[in-house]
C-alpha positions as CSV (number, residue, x, y, z in Angstrom):
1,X,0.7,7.4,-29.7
2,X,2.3,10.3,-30.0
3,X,-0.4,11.9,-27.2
4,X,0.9,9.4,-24.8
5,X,4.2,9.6,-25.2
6,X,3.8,13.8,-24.3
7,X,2.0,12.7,-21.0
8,X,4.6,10.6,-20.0
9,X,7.1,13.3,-20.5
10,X,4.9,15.6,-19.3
11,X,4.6,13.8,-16.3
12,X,8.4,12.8,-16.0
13,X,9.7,16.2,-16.8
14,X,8.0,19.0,-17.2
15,X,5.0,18.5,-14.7
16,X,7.7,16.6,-12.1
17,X,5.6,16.5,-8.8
18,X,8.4,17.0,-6.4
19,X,9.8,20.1,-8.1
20,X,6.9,21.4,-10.0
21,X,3.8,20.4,-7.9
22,X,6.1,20.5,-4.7
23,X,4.3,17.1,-3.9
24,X,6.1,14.3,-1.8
25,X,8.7,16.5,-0.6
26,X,9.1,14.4,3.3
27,X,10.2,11.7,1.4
28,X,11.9,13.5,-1.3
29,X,13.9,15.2,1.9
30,X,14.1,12.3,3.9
31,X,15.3,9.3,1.2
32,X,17.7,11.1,-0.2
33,X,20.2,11.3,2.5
34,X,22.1,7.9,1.0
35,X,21.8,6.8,-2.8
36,X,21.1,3.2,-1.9
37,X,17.8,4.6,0.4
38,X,16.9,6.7,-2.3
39,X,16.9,3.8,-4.8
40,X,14.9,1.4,-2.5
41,X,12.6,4.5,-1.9
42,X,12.3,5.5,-5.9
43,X,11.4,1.8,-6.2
44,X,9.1,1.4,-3.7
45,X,7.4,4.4,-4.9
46,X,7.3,3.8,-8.0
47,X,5.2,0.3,-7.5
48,X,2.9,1.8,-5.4
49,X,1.8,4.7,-7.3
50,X,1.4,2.8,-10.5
51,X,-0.9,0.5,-9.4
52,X,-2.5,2.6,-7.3
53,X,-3.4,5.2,-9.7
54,X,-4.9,2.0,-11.8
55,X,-6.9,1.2,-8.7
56,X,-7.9,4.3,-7.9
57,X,-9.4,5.0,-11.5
58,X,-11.5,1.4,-11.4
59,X,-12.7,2.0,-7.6
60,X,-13.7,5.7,-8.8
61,X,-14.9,4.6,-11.9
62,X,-17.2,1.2,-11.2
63,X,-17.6,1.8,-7.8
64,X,-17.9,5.6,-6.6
65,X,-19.8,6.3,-10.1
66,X,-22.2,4.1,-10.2
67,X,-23.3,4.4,-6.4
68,X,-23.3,8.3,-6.5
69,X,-20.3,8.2,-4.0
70,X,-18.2,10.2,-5.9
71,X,-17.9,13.4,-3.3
72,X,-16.1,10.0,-1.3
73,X,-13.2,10.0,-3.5
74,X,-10.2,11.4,-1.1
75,X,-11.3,8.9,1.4
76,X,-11.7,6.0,-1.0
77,X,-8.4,6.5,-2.5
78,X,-6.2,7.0,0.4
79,X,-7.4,3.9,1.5
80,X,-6.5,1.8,-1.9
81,X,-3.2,3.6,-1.3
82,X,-2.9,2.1,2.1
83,X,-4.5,-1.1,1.2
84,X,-2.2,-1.7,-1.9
85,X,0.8,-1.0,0.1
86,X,0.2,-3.2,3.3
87,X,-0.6,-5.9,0.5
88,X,2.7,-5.0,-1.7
89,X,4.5,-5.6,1.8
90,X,3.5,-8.8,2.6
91,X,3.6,-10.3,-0.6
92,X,7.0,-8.6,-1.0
93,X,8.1,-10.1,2.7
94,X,6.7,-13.7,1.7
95,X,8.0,-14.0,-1.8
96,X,11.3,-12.1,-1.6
97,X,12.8,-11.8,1.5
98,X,16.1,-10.2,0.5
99,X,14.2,-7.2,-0.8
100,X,12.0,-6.6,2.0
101,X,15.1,-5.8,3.7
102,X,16.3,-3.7,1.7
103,X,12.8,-1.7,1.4
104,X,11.1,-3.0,4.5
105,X,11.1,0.4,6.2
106,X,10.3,2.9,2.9
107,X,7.2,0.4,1.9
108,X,5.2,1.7,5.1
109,X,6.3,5.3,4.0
110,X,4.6,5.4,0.8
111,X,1.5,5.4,2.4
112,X,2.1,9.0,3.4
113,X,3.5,10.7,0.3
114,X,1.4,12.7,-1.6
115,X,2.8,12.5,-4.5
116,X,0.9,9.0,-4.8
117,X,-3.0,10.2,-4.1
118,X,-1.9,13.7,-5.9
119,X,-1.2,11.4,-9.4
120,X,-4.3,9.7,-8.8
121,X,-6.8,13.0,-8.4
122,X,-5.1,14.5,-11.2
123,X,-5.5,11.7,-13.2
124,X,-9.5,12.3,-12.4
125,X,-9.5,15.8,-12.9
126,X,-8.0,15.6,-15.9
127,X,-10.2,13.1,-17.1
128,X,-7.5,10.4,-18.1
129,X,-8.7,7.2,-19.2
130,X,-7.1,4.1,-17.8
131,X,-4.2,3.8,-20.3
132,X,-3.4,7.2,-20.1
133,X,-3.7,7.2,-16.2
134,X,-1.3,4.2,-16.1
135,X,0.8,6.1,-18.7
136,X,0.4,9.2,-16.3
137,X,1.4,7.4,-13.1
138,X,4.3,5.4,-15.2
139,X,5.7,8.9,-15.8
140,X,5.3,10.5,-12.7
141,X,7.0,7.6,-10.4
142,X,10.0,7.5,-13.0
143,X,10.2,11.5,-12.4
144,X,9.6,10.8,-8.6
145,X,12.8,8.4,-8.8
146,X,14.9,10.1,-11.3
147,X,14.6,13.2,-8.6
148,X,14.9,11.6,-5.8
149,X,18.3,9.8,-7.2
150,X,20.0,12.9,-8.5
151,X,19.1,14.7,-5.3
152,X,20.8,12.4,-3.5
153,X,24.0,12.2,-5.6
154,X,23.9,16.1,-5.4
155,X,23.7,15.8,-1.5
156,X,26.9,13.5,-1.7
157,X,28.6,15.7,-3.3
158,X,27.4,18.5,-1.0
159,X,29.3,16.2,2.0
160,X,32.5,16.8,0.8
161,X,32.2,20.4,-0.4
162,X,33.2,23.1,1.6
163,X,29.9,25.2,2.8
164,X,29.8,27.6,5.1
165,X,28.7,26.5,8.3
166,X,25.2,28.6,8.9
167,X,24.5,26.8,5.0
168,X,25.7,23.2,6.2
169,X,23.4,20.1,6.3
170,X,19.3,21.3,5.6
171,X,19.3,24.4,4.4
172,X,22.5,23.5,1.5
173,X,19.6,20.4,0.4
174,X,16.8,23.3,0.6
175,X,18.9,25.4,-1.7
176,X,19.8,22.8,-4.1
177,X,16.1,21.9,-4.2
178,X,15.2,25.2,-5.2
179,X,17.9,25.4,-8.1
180,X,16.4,21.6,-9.4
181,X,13.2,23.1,-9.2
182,X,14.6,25.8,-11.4
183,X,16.3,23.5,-13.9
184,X,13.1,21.5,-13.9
185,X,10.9,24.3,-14.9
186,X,12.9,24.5,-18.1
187,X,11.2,21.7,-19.5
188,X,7.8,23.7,-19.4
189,X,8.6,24.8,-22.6
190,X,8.6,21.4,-24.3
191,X,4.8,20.8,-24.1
192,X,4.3,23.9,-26.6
């Protein structure tokens, strides 16, 4: 138990894959502009990469495996990743209209963040079994979220602070990025 609980934190904290692994940055960038977009987004995200980290390990596992297929992997999974969230979308559409408005336009923007096949090869290479990869991926989408919403507080704050003009806008987010990522890689010495 105690083994699952560190890879959760590890994943959560100290292995973050937006400011450790540098992974899903566009969306890290572009949803956190508003803290309502980066809520849907962290949401979205978060669905997505669960279950398709879970996917990915059975396709990999009891499909790849058994037919030799395994050098297939990146293609395989970026298309459970795309599958899984054109399926999350219209079931999401169909069953709950309200919140397909609100994440209507981020759902089609998972497909391309990194962060969600990067949890899903990692899983693999580190040889995870499914409980731990669903642990893995649980951890690394609440890190993805709980980054992408203080990231976006920090850039509302940023609105109203007085920054020199040549600093105003992208490169203030890029710089406050890089001191997160900082702060962040404080927690490296928690898994020791």
């Amino acid at each position: 138990m105690a083994d699952l609980f560190s890879l959760w934190v590890g994943a959560l904290l100290i292995n973050n894959f937006v400011l450790v692994w540098f992974l899903g940055l566009c969306p890290f960038m572009g949803a956190s502009t508003r803290l309502d977009n980066a809520l849907a987004m962290g949401a979205a995200t978060c669905f997505v990469l669960v279950l398709s980290a879970a996917s990915s390990y059975l396709v990999y596992h009891y499909l790849l495996v058994p037919f030799g297929l395994t050098s297939f992997r990146i293609i395989a999974f970026i298309l459970v990743v795309a599958f899984l969230v054109q399926l999350t979308e219209l079931y999401v559409r169909h069953a709950h209209p309200l919140i397909h408005q609100t994440l209507g336009a981020y759902l089609p923007l998972v497909t391309s963040n990194c962060a969600v096949l990067g949890v899903a090869l990692i899983a693999l290479r580190e040889q995870l079994g499914f409980i731990e990869t669903l642990i893995y991926a649980f951890g690394a989408a609440l890190g993805f979220w709980l980054v992408l919403l203080l990231f976006a507080a920090i850039r509302r704050q940023l609105e109203g602070a007085d920054v020199p003009a040549r600093f105003a806008g992208v490169p203030i987010a890029l710089i406050t990025a890089g001191f997160m990522s900082l702060a962040f890689m404080g927690f490296s010495g928690m898994g020791q």
